[in-house]
CHARMM internal coordinates of N, CA and C (Angstrom, degrees):
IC EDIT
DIST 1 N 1 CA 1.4343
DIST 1 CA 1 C 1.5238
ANGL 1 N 1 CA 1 C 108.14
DIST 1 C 2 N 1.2655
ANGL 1 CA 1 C 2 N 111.56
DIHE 1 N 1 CA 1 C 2 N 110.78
DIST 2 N 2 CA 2.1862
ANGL 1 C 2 N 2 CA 119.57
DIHE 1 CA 1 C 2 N 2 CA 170.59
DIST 2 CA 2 C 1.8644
ANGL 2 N 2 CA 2 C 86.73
DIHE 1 C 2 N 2 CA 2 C -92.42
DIST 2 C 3 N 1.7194
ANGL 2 CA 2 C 3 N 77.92
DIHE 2 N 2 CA 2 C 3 N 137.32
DIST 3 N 3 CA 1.2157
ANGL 2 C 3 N 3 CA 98.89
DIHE 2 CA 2 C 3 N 3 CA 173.00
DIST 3 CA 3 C 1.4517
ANGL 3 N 3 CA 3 C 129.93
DIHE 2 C 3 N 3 CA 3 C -119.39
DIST 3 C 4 N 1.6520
ANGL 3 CA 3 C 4 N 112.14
DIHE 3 N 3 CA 3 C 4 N 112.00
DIST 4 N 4 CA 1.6699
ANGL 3 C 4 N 4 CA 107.02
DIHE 3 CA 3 C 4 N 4 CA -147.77
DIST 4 CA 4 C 1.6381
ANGL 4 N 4 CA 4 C 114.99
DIHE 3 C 4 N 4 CA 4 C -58.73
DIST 4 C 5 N 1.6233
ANGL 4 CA 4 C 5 N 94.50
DIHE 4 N 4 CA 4 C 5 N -64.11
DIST 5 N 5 CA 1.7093
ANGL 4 C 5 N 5 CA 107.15
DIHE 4 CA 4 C 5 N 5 CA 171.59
DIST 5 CA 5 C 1.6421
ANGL 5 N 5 CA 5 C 122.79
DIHE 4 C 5 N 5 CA 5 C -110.94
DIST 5 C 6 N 1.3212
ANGL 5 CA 5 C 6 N 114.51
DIHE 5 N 5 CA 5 C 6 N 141.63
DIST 6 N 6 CA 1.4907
ANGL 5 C 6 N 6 CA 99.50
DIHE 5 CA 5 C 6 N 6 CA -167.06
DIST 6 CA 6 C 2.0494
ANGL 6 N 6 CA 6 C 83.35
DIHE 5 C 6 N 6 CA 6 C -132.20
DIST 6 C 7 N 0.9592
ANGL 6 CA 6 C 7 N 96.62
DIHE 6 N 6 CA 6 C 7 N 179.47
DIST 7 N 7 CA 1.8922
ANGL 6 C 7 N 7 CA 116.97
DIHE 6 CA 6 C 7 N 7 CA -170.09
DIST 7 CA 7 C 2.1462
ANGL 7 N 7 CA 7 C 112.80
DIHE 6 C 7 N 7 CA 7 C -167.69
DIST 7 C 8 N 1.2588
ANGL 7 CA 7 C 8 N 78.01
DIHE 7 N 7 CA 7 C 8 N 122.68
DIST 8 N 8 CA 1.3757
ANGL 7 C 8 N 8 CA 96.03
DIHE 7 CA 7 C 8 N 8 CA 172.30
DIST 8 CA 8 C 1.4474
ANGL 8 N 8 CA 8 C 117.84
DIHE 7 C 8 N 8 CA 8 C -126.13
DIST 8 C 9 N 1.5268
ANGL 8 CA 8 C 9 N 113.08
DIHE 8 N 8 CA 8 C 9 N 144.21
DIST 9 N 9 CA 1.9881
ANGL 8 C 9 N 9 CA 107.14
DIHE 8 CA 8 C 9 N 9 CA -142.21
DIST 9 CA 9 C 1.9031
ANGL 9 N 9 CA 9 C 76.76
DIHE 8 C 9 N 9 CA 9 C -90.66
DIST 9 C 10 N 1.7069
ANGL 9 CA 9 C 10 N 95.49
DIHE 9 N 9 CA 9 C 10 N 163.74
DIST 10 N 10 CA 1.1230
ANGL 9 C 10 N 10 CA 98.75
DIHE 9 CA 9 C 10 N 10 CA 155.06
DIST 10 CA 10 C 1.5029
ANGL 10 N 10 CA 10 C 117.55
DIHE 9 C 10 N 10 CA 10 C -135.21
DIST 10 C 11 N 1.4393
ANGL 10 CA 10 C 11 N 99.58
DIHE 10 N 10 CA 10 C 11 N 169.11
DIST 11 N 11 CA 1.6442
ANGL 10 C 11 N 11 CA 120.46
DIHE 10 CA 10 C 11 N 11 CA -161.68
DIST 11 CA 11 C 1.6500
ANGL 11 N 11 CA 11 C 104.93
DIHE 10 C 11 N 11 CA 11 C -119.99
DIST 11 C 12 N 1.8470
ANGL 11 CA 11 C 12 N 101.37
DIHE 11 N 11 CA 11 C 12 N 132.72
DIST 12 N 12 CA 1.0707
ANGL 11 C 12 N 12 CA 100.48
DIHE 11 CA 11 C 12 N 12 CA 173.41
DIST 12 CA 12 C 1.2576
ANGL 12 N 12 CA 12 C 103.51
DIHE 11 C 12 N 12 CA 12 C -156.01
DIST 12 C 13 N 1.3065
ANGL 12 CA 12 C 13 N 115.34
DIHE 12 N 12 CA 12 C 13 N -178.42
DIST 13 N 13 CA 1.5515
ANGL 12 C 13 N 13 CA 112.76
DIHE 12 CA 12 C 13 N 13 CA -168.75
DIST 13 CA 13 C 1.8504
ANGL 13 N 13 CA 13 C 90.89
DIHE 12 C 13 N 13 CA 13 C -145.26
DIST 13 C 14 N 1.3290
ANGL 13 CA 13 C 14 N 130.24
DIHE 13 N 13 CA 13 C 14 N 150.45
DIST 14 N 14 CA 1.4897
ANGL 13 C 14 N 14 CA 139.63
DIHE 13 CA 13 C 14 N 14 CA 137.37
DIST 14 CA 14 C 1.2777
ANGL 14 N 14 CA 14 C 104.30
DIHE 13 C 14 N 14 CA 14 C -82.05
DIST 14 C 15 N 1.8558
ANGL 14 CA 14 C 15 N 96.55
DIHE 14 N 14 CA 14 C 15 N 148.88
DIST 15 N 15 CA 1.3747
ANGL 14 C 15 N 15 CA 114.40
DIHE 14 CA 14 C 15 N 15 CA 173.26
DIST 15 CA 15 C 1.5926
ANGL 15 N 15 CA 15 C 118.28
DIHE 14 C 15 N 15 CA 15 C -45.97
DIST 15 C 16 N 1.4518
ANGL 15 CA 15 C 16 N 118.55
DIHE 15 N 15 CA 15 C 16 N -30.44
DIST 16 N 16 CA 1.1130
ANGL 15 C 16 N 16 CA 121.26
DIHE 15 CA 15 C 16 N 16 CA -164.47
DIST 16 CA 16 C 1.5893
ANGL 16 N 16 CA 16 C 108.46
DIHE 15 C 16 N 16 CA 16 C -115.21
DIST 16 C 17 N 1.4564
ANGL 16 CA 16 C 17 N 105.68
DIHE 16 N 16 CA 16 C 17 N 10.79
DIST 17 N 17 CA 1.4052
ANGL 16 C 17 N 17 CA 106.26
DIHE 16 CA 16 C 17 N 17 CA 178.47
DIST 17 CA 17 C 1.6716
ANGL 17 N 17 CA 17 C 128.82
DIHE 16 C 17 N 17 CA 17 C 44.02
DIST 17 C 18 N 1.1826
ANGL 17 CA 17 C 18 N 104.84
DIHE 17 N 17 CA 17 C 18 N 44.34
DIST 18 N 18 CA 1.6883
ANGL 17 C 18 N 18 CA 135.46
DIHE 17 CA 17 C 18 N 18 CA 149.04
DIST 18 CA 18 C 1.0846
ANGL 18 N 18 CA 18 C 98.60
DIHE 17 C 18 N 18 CA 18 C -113.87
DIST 18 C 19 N 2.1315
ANGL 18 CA 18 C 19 N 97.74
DIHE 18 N 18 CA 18 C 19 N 153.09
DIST 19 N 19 CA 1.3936
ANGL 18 C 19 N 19 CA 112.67
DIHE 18 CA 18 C 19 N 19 CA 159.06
DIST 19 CA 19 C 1.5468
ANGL 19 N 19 CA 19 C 132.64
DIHE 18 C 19 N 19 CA 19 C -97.42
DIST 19 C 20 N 1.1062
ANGL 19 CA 19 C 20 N 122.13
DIHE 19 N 19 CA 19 C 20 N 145.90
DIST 20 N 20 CA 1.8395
ANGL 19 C 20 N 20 CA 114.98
DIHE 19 CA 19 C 20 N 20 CA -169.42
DIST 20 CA 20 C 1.8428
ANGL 20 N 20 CA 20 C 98.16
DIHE 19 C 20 N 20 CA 20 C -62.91
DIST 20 C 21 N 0.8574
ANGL 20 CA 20 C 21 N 111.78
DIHE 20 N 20 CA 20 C 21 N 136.57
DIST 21 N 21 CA 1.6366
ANGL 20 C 21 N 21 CA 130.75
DIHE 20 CA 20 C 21 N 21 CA 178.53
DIST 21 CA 21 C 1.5703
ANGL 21 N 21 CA 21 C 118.30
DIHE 20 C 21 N 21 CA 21 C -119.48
DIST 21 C 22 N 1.1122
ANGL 21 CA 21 C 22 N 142.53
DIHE 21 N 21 CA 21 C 22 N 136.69
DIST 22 N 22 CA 1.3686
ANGL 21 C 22 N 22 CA 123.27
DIHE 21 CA 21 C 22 N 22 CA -162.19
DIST 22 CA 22 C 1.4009
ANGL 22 N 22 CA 22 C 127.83
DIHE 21 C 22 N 22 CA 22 C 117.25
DIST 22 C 23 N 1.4787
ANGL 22 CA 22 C 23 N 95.57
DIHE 22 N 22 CA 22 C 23 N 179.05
DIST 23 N 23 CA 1.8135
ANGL 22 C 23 N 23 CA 116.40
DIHE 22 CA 22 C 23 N 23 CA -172.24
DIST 23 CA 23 C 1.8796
ANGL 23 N 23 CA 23 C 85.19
DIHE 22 C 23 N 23 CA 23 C -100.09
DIST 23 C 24 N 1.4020
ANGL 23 CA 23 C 24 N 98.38
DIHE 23 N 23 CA 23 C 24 N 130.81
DIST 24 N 24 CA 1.4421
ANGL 23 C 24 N 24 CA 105.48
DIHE 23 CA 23 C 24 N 24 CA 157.93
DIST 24 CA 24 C 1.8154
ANGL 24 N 24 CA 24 C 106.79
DIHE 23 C 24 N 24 CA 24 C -96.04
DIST 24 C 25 N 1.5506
ANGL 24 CA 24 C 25 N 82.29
DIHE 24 N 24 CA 24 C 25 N 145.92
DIST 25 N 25 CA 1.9924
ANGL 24 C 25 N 25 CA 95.00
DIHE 24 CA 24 C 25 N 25 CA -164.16
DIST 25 CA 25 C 1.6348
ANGL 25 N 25 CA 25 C 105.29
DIHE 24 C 25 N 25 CA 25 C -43.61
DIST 25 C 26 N 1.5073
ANGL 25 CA 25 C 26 N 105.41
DIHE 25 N 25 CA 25 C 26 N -49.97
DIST 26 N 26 CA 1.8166
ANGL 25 C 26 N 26 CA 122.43
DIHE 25 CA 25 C 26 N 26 CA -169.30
DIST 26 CA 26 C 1.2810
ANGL 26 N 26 CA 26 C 88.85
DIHE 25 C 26 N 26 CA 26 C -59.79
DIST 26 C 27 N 1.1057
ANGL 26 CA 26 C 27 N 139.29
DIHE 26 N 26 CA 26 C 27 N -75.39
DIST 27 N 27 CA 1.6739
ANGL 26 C 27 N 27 CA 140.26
DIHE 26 CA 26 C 27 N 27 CA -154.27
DIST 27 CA 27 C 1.1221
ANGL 27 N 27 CA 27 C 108.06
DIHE 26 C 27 N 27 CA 27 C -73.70
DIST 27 C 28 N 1.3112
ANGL 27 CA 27 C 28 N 142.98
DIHE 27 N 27 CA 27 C 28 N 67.39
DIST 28 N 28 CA 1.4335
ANGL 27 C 28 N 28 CA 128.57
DIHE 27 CA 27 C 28 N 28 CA 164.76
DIST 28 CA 28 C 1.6158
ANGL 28 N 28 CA 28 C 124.04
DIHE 27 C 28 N 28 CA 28 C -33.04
DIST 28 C 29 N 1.2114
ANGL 28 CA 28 C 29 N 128.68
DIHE 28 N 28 CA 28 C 29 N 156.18
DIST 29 N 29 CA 1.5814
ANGL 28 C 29 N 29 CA 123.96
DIHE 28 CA 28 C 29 N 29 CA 159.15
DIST 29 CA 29 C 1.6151
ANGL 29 N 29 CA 29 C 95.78
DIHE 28 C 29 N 29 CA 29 C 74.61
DIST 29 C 30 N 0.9330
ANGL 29 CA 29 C 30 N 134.32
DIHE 29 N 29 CA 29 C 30 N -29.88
DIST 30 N 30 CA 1.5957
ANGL 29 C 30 N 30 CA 129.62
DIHE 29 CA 29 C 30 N 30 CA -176.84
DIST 30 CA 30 C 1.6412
ANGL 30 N 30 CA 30 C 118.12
DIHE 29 C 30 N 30 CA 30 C -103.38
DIST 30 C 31 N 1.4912
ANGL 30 CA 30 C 31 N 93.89
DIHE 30 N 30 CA 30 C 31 N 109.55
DIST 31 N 31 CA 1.6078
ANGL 30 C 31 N 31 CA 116.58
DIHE 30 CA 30 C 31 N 31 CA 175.41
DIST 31 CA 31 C 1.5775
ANGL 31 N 31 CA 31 C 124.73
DIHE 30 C 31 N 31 CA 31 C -78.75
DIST 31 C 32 N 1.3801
ANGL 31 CA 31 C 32 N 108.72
DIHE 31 N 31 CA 31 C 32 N 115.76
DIST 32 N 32 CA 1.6530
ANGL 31 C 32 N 32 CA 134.54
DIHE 31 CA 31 C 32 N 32 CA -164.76
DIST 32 CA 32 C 1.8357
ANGL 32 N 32 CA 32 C 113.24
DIHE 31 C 32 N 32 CA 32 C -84.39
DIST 32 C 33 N 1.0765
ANGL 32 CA 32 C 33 N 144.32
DIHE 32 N 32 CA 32 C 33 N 106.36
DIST 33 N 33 CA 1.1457
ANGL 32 C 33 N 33 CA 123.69
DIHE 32 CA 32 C 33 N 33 CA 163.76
DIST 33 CA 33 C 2.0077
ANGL 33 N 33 CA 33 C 101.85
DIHE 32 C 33 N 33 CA 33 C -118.07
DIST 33 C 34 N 1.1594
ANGL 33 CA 33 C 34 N 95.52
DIHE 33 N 33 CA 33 C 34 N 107.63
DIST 34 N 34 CA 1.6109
ANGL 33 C 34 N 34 CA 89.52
DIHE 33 CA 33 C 34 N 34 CA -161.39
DIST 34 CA 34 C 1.8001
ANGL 34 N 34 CA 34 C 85.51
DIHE 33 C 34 N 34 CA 34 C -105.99
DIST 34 C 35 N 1.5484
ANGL 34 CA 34 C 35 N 136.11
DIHE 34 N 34 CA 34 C 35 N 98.53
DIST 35 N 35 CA 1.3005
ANGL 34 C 35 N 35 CA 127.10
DIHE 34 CA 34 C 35 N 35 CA -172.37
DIST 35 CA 35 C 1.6186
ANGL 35 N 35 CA 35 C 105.09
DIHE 34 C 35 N 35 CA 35 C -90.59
DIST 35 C 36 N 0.9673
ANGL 35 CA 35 C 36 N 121.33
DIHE 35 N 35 CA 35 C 36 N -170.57
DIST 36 N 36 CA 1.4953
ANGL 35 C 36 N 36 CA 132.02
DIHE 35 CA 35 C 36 N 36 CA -171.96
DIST 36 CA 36 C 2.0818
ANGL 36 N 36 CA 36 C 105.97
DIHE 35 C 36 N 36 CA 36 C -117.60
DIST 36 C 37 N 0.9371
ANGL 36 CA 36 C 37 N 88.86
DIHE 36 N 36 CA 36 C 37 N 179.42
DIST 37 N 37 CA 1.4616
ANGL 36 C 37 N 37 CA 73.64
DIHE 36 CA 36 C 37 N 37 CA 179.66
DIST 37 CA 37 C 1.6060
ANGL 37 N 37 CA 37 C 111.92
DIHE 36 C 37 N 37 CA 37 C -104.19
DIST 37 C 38 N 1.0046
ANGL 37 CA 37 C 38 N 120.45
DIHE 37 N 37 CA 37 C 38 N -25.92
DIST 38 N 38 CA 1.6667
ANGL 37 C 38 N 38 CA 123.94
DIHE 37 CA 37 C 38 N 38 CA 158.12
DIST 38 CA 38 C 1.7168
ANGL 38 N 38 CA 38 C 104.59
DIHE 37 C 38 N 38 CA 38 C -42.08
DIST 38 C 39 N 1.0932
ANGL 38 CA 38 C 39 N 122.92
DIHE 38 N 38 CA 38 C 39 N 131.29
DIST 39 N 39 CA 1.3241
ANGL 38 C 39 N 39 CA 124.05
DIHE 38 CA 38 C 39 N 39 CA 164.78
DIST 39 CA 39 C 1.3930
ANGL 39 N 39 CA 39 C 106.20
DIHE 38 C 39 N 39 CA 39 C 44.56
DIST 39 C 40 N 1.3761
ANGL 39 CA 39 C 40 N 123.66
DIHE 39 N 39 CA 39 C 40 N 52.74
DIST 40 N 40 CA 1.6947
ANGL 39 C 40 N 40 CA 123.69
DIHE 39 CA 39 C 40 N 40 CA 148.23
DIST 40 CA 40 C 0.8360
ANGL 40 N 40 CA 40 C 126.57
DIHE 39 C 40 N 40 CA 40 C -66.47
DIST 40 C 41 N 1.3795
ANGL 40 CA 40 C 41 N 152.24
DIHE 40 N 40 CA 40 C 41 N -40.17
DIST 41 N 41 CA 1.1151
ANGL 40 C 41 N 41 CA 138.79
DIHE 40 CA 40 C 41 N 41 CA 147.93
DIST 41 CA 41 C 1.5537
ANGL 41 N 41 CA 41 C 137.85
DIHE 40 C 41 N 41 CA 41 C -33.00
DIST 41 C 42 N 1.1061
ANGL 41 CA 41 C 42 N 112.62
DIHE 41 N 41 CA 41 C 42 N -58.61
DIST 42 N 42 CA 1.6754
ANGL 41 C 42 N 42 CA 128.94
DIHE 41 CA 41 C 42 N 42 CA 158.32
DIST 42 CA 42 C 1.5303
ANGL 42 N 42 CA 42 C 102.96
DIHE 41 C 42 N 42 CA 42 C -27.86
DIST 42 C 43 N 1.5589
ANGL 42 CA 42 C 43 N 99.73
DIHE 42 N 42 CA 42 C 43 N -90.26
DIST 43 N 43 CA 1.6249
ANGL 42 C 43 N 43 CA 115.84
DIHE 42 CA 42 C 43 N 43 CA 177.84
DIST 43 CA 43 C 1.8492
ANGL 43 N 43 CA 43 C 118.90
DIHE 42 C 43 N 43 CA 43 C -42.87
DIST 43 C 44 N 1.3546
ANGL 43 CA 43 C 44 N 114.16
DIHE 43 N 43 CA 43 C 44 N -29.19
DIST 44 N 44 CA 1.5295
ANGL 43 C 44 N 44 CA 113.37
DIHE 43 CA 43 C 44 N 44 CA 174.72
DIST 44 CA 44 C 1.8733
ANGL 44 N 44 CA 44 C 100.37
DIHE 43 C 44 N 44 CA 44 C -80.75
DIST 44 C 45 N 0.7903
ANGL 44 CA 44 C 45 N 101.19
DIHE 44 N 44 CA 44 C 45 N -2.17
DIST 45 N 45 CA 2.0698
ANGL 44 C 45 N 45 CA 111.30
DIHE 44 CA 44 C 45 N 45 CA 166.49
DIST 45 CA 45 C 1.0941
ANGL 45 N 45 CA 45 C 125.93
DIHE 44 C 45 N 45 CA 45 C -82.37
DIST 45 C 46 N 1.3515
ANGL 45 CA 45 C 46 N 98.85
DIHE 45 N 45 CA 45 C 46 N -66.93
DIST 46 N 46 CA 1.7833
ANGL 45 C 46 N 46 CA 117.22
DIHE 45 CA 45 C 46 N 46 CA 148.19
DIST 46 CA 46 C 0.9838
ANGL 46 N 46 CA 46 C 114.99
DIHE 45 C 46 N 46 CA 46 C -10.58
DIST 46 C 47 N 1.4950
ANGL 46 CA 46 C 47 N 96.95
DIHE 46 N 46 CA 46 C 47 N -96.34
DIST 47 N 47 CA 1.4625
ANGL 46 C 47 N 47 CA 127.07
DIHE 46 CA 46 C 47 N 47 CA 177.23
DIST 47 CA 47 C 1.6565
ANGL 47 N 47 CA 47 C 112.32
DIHE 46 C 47 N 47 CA 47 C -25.16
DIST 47 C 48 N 1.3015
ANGL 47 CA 47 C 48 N 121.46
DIHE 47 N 47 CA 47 C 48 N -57.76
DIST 48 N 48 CA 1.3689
ANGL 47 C 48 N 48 CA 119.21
DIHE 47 CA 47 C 48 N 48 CA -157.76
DIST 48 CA 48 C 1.4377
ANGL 48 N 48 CA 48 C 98.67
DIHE 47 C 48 N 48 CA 48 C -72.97
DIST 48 C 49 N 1.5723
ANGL 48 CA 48 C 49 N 129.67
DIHE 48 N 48 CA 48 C 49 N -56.90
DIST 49 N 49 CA 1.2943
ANGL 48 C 49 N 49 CA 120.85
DIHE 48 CA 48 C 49 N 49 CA 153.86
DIST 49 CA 49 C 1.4169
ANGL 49 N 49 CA 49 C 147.78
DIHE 48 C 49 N 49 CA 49 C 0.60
DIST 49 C 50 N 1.7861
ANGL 49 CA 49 C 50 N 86.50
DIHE 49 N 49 CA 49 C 50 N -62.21
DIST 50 N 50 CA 1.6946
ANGL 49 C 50 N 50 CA 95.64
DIHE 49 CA 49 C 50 N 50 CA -171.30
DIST 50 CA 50 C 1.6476
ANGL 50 N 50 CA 50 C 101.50
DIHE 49 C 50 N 50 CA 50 C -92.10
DIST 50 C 51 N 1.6856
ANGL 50 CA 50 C 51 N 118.67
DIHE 50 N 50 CA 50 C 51 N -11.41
DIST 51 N 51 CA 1.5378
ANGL 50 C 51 N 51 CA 104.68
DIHE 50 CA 50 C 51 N 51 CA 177.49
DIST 51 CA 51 C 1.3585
ANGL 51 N 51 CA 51 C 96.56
DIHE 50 C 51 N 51 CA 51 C -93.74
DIST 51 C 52 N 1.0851
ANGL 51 CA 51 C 52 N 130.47
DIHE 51 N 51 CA 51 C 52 N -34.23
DIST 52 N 52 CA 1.7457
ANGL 51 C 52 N 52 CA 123.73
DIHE 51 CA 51 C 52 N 52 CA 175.70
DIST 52 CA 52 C 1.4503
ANGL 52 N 52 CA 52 C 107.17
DIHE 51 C 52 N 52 CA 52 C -30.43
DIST 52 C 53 N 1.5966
ANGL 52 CA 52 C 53 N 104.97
DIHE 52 N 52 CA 52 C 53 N -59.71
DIST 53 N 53 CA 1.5479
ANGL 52 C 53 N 53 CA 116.75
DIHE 52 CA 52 C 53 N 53 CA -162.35
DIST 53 CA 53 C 1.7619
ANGL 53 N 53 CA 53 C 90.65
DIHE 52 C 53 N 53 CA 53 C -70.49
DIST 53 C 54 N 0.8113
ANGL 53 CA 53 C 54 N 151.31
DIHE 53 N 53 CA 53 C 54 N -51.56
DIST 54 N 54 CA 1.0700
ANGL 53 C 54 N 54 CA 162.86
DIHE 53 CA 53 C 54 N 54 CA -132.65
DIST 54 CA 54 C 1.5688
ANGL 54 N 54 CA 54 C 104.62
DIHE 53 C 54 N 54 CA 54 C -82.98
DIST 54 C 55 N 1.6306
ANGL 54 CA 54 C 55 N 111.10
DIHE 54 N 54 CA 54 C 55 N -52.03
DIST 55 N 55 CA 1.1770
ANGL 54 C 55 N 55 CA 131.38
DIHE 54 CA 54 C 55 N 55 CA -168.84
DIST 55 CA 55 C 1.6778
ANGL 55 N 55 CA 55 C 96.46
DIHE 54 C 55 N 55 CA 55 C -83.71
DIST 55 C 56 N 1.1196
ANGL 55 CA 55 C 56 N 143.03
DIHE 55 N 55 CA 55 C 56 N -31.86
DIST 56 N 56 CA 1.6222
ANGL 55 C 56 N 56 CA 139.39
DIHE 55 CA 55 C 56 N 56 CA 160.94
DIST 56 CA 56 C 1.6260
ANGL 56 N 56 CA 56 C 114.24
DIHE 55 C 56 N 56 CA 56 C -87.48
DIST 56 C 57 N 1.3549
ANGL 56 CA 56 C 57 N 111.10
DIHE 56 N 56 CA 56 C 57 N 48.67
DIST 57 N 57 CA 1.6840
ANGL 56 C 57 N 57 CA 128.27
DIHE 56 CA 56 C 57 N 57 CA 176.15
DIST 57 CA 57 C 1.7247
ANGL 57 N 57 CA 57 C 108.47
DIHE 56 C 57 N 57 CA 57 C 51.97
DIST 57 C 58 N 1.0800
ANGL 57 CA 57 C 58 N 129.37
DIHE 57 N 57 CA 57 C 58 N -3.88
DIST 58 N 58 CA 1.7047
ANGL 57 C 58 N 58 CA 119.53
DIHE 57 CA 57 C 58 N 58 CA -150.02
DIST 58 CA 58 C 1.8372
ANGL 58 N 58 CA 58 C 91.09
DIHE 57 C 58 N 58 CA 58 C -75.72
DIST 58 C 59 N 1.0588
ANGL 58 CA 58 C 59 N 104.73
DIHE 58 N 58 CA 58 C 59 N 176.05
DIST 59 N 59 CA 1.4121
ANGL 58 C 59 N 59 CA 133.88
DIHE 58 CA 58 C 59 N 59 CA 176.73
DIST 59 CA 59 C 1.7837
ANGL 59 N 59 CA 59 C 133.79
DIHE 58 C 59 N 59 CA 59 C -71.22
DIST 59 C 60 N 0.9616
ANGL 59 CA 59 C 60 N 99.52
DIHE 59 N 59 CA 59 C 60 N 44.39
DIST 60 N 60 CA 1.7307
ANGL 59 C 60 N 60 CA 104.06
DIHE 59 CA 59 C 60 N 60 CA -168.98
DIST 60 CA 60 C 1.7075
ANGL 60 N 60 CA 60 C 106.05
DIHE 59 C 60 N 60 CA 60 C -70.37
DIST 60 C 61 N 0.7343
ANGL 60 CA 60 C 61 N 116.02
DIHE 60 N 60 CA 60 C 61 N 120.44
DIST 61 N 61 CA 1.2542
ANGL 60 C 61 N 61 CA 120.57
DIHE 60 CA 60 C 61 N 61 CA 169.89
DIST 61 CA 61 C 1.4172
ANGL 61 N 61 CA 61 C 119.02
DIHE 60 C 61 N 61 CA 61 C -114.79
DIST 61 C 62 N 1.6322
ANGL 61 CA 61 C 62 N 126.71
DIHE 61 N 61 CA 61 C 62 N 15.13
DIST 62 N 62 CA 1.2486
ANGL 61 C 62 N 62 CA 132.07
DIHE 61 CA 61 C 62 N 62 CA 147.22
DIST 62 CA 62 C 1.2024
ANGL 62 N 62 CA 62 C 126.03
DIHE 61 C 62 N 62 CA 62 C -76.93
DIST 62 C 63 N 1.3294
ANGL 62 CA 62 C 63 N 121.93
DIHE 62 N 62 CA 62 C 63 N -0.98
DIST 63 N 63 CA 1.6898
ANGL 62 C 63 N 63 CA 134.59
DIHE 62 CA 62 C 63 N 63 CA -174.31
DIST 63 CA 63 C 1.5829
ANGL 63 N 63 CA 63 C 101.58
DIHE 62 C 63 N 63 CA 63 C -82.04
DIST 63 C 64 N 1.4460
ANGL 63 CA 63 C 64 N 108.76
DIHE 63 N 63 CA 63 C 64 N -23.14
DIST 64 N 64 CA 1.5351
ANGL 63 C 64 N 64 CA 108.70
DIHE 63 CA 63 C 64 N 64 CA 177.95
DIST 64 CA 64 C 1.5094
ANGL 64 N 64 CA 64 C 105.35
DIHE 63 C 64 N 64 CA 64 C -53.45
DIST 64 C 65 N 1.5163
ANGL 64 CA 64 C 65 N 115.84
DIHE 64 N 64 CA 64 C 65 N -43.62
DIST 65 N 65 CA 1.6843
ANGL 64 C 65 N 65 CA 108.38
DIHE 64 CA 64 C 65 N 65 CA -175.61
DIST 65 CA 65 C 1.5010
ANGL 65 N 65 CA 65 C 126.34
DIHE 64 C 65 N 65 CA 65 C -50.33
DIST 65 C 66 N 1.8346
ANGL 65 CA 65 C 66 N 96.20
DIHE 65 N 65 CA 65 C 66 N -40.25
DIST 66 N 66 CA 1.4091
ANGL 65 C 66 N 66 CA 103.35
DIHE 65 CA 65 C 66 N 66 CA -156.16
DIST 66 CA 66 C 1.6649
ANGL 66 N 66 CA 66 C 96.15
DIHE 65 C 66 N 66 CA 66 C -97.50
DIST 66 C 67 N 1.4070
ANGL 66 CA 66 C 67 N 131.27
DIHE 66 N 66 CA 66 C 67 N 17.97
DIST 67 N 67 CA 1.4716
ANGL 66 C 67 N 67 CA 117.92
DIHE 66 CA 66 C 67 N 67 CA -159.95
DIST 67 CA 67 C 1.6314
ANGL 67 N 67 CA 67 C 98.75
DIHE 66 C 67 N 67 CA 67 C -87.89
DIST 67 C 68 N 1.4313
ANGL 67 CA 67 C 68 N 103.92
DIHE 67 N 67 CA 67 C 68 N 164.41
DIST 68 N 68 CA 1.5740
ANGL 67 C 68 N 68 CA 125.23
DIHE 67 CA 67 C 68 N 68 CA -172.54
DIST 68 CA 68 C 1.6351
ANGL 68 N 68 CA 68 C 106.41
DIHE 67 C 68 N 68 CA 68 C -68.27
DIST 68 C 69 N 1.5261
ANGL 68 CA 68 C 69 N 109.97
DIHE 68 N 68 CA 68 C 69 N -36.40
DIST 69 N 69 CA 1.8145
ANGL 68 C 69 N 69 CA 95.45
DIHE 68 CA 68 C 69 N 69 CA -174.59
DIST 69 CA 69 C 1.1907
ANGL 69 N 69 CA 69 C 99.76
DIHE 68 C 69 N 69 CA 69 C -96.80
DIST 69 C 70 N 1.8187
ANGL 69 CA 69 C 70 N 141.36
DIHE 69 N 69 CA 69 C 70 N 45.08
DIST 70 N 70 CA 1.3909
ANGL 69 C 70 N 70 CA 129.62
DIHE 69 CA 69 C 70 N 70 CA 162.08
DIST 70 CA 70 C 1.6808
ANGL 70 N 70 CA 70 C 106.51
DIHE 69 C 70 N 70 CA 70 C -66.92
END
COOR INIT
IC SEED 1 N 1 CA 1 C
IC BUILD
């Protein structure tokens, strides 16, 4: 058996142990939930939440925690 494409997950952690949530500035239109591995589950909850709301214009103002230029 040749094997065409293969993938191995990766692991990371922030200093402050949150995950980035969000629009990255460069990528317009494209929603980020990059979680950590401590409490992924939780945060992939979060996450779907605050880009849902996010992605139908509304007002989240918890995205301030999880954004990329903290």
């Amino acid at each position: 058996m040749e094997f065409e494409y293969k993938y191995k997950g990766i692991y990371g952690n922030t200093d402050e142990g949150l995950p980035y949530i969000g629009e990255y500035k460069d990528l317009p239109n494209c929603y980020f939930s990059l979680d950590v591995v401590r409490n992924g589950i939780l945060y992939a909850t979060i996450a779907f939440k605050l880009l849902r709301d996010l992605y139908f214009n509304c007002d989240v103002p918890e995205l301030e925690i999880f954004r990329f230029d903290r």
